[in-house]
PyMOL commands that place a pseudoatom at each C-alpha (Angstrom):
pseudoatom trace, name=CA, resn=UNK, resi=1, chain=A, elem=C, hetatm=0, pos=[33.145, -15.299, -4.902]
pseudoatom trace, name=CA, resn=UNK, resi=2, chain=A, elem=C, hetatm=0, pos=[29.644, -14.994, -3.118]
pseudoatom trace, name=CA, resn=UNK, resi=3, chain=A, elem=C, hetatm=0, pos=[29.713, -11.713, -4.376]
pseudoatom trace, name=CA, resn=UNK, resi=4, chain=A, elem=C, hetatm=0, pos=[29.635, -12.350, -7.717]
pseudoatom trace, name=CA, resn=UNK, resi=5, chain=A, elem=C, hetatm=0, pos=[27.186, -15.303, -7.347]
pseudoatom trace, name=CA, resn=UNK, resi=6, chain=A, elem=C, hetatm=0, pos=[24.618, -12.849, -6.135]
pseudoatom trace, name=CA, resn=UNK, resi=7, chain=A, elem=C, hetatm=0, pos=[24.548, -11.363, -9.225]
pseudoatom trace, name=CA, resn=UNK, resi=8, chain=A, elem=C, hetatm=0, pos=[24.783, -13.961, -11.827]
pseudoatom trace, name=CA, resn=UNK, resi=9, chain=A, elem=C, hetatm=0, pos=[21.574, -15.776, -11.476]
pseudoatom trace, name=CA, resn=UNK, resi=10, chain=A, elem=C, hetatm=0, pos=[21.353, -16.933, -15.028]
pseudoatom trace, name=CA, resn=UNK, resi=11, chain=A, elem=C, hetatm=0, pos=[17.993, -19.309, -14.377]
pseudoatom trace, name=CA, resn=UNK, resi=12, chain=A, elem=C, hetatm=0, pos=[15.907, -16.340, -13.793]
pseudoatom trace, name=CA, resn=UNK, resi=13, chain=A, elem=C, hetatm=0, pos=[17.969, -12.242, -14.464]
pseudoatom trace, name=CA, resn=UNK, resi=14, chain=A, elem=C, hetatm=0, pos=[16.035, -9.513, -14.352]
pseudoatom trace, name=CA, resn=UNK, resi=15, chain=A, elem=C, hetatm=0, pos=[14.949, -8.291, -18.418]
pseudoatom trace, name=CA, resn=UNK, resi=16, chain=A, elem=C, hetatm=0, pos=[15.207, -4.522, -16.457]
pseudoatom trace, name=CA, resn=UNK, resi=17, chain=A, elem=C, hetatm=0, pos=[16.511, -3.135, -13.533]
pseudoatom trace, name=CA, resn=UNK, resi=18, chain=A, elem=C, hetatm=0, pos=[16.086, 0.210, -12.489]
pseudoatom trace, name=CA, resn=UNK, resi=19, chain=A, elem=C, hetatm=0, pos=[17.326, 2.605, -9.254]
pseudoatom trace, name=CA, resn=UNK, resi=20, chain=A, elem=C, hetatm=0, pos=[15.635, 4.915, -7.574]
pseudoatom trace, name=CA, resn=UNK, resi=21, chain=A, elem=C, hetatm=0, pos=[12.380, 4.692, -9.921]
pseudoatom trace, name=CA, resn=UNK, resi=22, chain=A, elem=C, hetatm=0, pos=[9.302, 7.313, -10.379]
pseudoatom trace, name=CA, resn=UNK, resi=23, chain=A, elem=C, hetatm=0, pos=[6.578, 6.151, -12.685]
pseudoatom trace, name=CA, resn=UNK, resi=24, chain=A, elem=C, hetatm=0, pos=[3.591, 8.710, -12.826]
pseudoatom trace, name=CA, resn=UNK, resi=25, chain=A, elem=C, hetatm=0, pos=[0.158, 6.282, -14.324]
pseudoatom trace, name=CA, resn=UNK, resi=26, chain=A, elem=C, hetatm=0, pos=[-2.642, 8.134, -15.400]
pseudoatom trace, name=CA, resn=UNK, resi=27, chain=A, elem=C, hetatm=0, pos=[-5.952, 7.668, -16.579]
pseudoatom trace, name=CA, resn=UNK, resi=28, chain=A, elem=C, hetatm=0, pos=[-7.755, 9.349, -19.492]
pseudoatom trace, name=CA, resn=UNK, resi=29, chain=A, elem=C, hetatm=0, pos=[-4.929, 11.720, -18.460]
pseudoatom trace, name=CA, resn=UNK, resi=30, chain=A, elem=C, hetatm=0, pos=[-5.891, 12.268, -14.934]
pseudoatom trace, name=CA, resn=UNK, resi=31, chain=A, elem=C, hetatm=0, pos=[-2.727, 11.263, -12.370]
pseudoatom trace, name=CA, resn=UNK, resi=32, chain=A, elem=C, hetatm=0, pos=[-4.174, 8.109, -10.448]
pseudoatom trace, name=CA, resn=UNK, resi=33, chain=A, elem=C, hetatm=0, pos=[-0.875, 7.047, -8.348]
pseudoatom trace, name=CA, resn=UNK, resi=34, chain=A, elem=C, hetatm=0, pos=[2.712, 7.497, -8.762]
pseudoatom trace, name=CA, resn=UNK, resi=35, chain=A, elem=C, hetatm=0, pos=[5.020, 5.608, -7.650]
pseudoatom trace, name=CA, resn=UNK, resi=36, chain=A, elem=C, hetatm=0, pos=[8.483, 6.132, -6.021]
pseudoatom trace, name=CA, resn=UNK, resi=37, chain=A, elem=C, hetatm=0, pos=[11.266, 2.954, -5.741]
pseudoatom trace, name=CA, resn=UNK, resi=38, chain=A, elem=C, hetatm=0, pos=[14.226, 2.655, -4.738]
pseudoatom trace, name=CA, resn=UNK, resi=39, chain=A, elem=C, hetatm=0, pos=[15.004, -0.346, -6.779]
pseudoatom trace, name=CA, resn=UNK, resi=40, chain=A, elem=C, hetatm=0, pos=[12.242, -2.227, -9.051]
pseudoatom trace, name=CA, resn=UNK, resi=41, chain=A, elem=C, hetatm=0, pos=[13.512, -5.432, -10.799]
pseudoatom trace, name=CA, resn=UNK, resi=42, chain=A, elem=C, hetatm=0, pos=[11.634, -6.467, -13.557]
pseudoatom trace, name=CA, resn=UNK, resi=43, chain=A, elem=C, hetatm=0, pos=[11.043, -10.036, -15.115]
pseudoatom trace, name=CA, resn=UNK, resi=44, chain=A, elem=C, hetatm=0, pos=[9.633, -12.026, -18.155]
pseudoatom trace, name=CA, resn=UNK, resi=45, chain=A, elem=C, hetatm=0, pos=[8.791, -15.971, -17.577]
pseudoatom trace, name=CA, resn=UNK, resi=46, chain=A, elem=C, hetatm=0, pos=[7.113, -17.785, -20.414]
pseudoatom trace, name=CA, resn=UNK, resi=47, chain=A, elem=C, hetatm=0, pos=[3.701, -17.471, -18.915]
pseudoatom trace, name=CA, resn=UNK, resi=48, chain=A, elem=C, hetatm=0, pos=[4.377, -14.000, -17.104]
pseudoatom trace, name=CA, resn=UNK, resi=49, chain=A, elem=C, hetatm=0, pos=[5.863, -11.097, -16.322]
pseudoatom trace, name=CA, resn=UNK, resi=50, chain=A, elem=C, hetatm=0, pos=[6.170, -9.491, -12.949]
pseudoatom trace, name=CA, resn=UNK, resi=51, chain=A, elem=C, hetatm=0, pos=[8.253, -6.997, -10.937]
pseudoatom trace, name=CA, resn=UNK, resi=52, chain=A, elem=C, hetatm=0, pos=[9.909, -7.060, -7.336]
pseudoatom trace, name=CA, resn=UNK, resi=53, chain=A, elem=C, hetatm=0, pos=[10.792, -3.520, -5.356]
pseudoatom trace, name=CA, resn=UNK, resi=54, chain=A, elem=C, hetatm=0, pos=[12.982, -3.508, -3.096]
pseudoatom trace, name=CA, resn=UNK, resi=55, chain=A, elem=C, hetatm=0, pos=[15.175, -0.584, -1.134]
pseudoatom trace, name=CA, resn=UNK, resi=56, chain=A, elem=C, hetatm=0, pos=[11.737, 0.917, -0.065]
pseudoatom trace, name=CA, resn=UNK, resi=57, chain=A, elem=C, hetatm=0, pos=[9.009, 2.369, -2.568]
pseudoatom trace, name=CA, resn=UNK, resi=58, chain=A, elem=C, hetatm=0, pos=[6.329, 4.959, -1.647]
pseudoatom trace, name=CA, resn=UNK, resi=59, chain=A, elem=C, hetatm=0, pos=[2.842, 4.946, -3.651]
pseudoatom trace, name=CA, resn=UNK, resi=60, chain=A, elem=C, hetatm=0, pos=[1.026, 8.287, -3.427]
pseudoatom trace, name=CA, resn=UNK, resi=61, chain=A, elem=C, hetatm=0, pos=[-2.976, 8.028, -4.308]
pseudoatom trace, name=CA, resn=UNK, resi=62, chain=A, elem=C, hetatm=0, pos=[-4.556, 11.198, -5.839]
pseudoatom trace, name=CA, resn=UNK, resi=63, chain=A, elem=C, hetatm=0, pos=[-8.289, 12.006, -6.392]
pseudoatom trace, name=CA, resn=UNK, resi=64, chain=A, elem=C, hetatm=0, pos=[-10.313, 13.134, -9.244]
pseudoatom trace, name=CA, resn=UNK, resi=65, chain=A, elem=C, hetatm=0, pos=[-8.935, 16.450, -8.541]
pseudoatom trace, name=CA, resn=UNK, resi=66, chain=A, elem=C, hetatm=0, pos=[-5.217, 15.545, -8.805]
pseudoatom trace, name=CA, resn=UNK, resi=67, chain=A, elem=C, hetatm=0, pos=[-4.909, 16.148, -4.790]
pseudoatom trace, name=CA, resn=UNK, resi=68, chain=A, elem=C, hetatm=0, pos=[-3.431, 14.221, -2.157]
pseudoatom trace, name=CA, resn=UNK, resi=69, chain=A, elem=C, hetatm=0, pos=[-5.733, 11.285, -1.537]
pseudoatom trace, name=CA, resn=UNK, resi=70, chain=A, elem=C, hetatm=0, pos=[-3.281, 8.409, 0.493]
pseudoatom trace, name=CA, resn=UNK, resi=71, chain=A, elem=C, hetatm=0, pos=[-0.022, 7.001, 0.548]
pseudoatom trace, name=CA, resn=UNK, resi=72, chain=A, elem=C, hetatm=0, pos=[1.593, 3.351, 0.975]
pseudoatom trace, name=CA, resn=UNK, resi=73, chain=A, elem=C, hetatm=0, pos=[4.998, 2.822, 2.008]
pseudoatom trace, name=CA, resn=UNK, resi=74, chain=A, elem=C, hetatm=0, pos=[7.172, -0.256, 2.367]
pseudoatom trace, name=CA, resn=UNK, resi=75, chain=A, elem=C, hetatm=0, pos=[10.462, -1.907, 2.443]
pseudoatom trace, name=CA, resn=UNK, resi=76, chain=A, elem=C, hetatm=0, pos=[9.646, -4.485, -0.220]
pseudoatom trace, name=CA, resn=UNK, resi=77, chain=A, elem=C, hetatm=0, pos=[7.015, -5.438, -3.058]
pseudoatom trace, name=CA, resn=UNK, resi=78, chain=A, elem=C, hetatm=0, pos=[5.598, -7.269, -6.226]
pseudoatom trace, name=CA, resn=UNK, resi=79, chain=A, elem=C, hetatm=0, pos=[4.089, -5.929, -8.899]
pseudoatom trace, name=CA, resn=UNK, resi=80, chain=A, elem=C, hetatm=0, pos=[2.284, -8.264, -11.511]
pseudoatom trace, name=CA, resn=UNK, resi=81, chain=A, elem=C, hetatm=0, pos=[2.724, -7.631, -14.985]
pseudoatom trace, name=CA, resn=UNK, resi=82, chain=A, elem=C, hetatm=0, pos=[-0.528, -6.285, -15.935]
pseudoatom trace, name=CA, resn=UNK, resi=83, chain=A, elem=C, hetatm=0, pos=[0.014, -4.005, -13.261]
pseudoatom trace, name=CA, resn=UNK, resi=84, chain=A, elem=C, hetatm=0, pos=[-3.277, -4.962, -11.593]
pseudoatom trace, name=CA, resn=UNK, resi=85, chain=A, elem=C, hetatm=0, pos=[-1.831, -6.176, -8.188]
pseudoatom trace, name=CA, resn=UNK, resi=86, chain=A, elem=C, hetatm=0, pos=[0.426, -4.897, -6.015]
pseudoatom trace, name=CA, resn=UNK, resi=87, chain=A, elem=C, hetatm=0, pos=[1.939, -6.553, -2.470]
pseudoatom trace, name=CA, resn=UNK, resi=88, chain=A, elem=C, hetatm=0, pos=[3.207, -4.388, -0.625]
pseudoatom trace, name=CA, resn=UNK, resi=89, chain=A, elem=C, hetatm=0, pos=[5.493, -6.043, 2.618]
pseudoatom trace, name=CA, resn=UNK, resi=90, chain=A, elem=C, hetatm=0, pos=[7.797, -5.475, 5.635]
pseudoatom trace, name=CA, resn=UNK, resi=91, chain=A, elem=C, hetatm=0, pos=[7.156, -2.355, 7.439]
pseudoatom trace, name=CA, resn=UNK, resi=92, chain=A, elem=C, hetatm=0, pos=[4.106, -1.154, 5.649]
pseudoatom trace, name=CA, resn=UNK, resi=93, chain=A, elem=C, hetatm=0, pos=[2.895, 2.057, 6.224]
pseudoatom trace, name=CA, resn=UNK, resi=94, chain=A, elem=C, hetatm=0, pos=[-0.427, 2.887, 4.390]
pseudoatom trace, name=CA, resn=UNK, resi=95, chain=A, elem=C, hetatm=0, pos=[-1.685, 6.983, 5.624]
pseudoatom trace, name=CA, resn=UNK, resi=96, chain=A, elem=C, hetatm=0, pos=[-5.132, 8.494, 4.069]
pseudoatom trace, name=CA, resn=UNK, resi=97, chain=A, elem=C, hetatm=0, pos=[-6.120, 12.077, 3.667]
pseudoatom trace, name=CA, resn=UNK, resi=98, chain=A, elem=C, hetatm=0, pos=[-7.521, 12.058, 7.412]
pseudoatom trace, name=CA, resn=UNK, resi=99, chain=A, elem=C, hetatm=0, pos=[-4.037, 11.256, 8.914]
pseudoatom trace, name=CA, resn=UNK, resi=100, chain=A, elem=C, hetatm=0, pos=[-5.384, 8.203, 10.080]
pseudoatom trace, name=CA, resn=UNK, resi=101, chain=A, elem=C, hetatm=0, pos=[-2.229, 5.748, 9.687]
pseudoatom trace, name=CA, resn=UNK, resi=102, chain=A, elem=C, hetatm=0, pos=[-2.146, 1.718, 9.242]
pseudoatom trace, name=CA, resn=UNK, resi=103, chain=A, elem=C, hetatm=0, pos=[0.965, 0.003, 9.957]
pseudoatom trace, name=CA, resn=UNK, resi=104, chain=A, elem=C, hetatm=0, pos=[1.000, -3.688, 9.033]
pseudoatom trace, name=CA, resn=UNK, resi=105, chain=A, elem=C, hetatm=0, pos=[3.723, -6.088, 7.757]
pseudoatom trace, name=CA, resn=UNK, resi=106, chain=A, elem=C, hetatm=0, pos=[1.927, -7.085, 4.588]
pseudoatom trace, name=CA, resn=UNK, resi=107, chain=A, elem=C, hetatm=0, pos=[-0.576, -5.723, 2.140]
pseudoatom trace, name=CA, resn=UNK, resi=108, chain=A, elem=C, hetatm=0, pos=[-1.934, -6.452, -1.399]
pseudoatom trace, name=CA, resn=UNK, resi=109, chain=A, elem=C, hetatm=0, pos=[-3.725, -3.791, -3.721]
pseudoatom trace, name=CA, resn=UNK, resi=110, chain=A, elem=C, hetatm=0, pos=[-6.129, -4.609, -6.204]
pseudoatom trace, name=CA, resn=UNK, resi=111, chain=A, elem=C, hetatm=0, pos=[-6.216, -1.793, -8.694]
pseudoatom trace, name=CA, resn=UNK, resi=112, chain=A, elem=C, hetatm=0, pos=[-8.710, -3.222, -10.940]
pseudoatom trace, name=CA, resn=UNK, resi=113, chain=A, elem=C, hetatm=0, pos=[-11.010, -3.113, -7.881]
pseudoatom trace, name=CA, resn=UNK, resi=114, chain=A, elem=C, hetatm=0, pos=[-9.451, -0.387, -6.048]
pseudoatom trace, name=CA, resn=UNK, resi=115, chain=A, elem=C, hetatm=0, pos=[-9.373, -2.256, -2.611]
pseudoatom trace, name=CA, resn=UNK, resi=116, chain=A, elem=C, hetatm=0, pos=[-6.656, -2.905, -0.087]
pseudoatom trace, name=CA, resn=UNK, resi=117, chain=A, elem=C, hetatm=0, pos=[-6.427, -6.058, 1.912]
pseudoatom trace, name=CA, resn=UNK, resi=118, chain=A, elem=C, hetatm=0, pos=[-4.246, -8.364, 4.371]
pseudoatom trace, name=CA, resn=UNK, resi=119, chain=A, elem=C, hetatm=0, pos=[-5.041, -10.799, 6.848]
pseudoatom trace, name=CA, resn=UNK, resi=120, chain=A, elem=C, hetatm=0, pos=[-2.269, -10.056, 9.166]
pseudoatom trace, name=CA, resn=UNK, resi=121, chain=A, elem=C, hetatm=0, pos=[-1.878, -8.126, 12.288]
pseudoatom trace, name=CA, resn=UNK, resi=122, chain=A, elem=C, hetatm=0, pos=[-2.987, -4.564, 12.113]
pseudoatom trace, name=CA, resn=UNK, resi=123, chain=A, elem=C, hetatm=0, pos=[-2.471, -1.181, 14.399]
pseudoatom trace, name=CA, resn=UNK, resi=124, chain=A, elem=C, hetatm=0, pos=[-4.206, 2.101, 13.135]
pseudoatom trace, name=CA, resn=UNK, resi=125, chain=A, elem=C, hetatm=0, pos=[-3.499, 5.456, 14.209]
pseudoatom trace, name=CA, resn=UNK, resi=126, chain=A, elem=C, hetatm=0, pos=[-6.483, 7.489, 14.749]
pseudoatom trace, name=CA, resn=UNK, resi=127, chain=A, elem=C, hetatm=0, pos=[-6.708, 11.329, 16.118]
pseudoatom trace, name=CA, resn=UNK, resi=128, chain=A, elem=C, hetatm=0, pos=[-8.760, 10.072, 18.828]
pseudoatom trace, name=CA, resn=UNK, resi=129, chain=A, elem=C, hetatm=0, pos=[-7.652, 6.270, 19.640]
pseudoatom trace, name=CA, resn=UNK, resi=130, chain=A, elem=C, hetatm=0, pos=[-5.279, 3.377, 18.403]
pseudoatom trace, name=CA, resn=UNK, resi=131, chain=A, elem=C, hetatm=0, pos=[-7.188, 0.310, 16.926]
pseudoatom trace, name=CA, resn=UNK, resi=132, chain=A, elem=C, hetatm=0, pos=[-5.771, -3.073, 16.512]
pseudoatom trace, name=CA, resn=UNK, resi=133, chain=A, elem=C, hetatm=0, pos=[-6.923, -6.057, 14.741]
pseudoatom trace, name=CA, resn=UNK, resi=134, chain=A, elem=C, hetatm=0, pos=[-6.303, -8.905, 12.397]
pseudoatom trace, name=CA, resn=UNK, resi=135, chain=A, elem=C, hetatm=0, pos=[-7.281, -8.563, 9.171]
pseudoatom trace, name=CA, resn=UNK, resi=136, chain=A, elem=C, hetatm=0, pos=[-8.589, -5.586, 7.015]
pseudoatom trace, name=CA, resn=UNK, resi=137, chain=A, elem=C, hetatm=0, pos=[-10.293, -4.675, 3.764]
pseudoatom trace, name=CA, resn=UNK, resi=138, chain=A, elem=C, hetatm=0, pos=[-10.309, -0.950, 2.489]
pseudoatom trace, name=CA, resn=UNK, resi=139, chain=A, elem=C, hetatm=0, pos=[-10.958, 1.129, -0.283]
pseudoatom trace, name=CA, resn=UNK, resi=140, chain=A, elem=C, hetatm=0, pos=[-7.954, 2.338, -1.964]
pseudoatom trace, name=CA, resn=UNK, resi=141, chain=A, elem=C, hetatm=0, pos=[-7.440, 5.415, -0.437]
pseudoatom trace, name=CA, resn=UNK, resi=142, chain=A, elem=C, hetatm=0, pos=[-7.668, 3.938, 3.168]
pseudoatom trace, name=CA, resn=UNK, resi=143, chain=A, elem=C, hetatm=0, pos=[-11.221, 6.164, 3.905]
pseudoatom trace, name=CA, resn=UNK, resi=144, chain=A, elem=C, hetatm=0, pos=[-13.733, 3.287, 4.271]
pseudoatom trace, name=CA, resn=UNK, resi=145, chain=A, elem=C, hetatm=0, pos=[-12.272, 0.112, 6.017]
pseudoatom trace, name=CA, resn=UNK, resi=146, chain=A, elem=C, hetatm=0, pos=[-13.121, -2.840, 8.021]
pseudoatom trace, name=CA, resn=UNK, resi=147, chain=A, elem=C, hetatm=0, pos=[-11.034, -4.808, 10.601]
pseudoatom trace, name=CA, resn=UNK, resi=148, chain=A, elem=C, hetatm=0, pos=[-11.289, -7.960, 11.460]
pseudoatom trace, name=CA, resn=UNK, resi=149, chain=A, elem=C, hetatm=0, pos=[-10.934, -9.332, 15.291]
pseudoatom trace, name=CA, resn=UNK, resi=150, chain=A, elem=C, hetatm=0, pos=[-10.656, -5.358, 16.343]
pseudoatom trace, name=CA, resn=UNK, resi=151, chain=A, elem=C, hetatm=0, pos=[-9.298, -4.474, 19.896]
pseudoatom trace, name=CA, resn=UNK, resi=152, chain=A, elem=C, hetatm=0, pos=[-8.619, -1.183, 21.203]
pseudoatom trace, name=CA, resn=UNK, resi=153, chain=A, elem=C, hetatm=0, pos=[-9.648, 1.757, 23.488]
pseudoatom trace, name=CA, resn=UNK, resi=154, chain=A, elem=C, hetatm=0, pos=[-11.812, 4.357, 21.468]
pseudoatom trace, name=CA, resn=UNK, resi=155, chain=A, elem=C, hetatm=0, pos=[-13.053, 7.774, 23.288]
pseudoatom trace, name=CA, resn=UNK, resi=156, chain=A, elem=C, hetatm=0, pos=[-16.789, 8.461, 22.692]
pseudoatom trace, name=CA, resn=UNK, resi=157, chain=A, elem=C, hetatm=0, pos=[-17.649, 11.944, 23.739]
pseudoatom trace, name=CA, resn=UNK, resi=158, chain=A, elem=C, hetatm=0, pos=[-21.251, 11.958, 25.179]
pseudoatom trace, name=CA, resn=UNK, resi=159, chain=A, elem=C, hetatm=0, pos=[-24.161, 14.110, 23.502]
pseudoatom trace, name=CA, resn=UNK, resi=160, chain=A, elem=C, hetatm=0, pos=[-24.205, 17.514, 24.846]
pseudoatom trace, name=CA, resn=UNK, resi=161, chain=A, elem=C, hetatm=0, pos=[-27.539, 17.820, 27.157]
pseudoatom trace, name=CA, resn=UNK, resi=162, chain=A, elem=C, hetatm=0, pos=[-29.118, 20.318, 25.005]
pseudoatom trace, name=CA, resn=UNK, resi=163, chain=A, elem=C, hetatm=0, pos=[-28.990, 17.619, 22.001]
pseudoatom trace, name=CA, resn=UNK, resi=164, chain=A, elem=C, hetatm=0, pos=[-30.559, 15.164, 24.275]
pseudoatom trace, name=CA, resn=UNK, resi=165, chain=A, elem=C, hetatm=0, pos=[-33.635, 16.720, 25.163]
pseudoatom trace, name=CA, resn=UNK, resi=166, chain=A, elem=C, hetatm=0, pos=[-35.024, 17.262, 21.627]
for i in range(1, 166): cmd.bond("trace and resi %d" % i, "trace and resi %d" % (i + 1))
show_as sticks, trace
zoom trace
C-alpha cells in the first residue's frame, strides 16, 4: 500500500513527467545549453509553474561557436517555469573548458544573468592546486569566479632570473 501512495499524490501530480530527458535551447538559433535528465517532473500551481529533476541531469554550456564551453552535473534539481533559474543539488559537479572542476552540494544558475552561485562548502580542482572555500560566484561557464573564505595550497613558480633583471 505505500507503494501506491507514492504515486497518488492528488494535492499536487505532476501536469508532465518525462524519463531520461534531452532538451537542446537555443538562441537566435545558436545552441546555448542542453540539457540531459534522467527524470524531470513538471508542475502547474495557480501562481506558477516549475520543474524538479531527479535520477541525475547533466547541463552542457556551449559558446558562440557551438563548442564545448562547461558542464554541470547533479543528482537532483529545480527548474522555474520561465526557465530563468536553475538549482542544481546533491553531488554537484560543475567542470569548465580549462578542466578546472567544482564539486559542491548545492548550486543555483541564473540564466538571465548568466552567473552561478552557492554559499556552501566548495573544493575546486585545479591543474596546479586544490582550493577550498565557502561560498562562490561565477560566470556561467565556470572561467571567471570568486570564492569566498578560500583555503588551500597553491604552487607559484618563481620568475625565471633572466625576467627579473629587466
Amino acid at each position: 500500500m505505500e507503494k501506491v501512495l507514492e504515486f497518488s499524490d492528488y494535492d499536487s501530480p505532476p501536469i508532465r513527467s518525462t524519463l531520461d530527458a534531452y532538451y537542446t535551447y537555443t538562441d537566435s538559433g545558436n545552441v546555448k545549453n542542453t540539457l540531459r535528465a534522467g527524470k524531470l517532473d513538471q508542475y502547474q500551481t495557480p501562481d506558477s509553474t516549475y520543474s524538479k529533476i531527479s535520477k541525475g541531469f547533466e547541463l552542457t554550456f556551449y559558446d558562440a561557436n557551438a563548442e564545448f564551453d562547461g558542464r554541470l552535473t547533479a543528482k537532483n534539481g529545480y527548474i522555474s517555469g520561465d526557465n530563468s533559474m536553475m538549482i542544481a543539488r546533491d553531488s554537484v559537479v560543475f567542470t569548465n573548458k580549462e578542466k578546472e572542476t567544482l564539486h559542491t552540494e548545492e548550486l543555483f544558475w541564473y540564466q538571465d544573468s548568466a552567473k552561478v552561485y552557492t554559499d556552501k562548502f566548495v573544493t575546486i580542482e585545479r591543474a596546479d592546486a586544490v582550493i577550498y572555500g565557502k561560498g562562490l560566484t561565477s560566470n556561467q561557464n565556470f572561467t571567471n569566479y570568486v570564492i569566498k573564505d578560500v583555503t588551500g595550497v597553491i604552487n607559484i613558480e618563481d620568475e625565471p632570473e633572466e625576467q627579473k633583471e629587466q
